[in-house]
N, C-alpha and C positions, 0 to 999 in steps of 0.2 A: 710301543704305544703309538708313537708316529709314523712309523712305518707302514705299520700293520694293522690297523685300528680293529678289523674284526676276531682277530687273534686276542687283542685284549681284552674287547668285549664278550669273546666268550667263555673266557675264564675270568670276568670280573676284575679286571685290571684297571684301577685307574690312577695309579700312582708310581713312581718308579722310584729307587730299586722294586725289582716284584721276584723273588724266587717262588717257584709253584714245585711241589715235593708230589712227584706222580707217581702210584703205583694200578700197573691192574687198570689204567685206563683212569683213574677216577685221584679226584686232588684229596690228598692225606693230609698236607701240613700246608702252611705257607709262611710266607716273613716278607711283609712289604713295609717299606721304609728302611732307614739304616741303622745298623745295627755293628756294635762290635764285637769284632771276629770270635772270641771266646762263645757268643750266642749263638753264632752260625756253625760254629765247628760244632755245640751239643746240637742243633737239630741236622744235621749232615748226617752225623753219626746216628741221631734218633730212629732216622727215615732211609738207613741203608737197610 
């Protein structure tokens, strides 16, 4: 986000943590803010 500002803006970023779950070019899932691990490991596995 600071680094990068137009990379965040253009997938809508404006908070961090931000994972963006890409397939095919186009965002499928996302999880921004924190979350525990048990949450992340079901959408990992949802979006492989």
């Amino acid at each position: 986000v600071d680094v990068n500002p137009n990379v965040s803006a253009n997938y809508g970023i404006t908070s961090i943590p931000a994972i963006l779950f890409i397939k095919g070019g186009k965002i499928v899932d996302k999880q921004i803010g924190a979350v525990p691990k048990s949450i992340l490991d079901k959408k990992i596995k949802a979006n492989l």
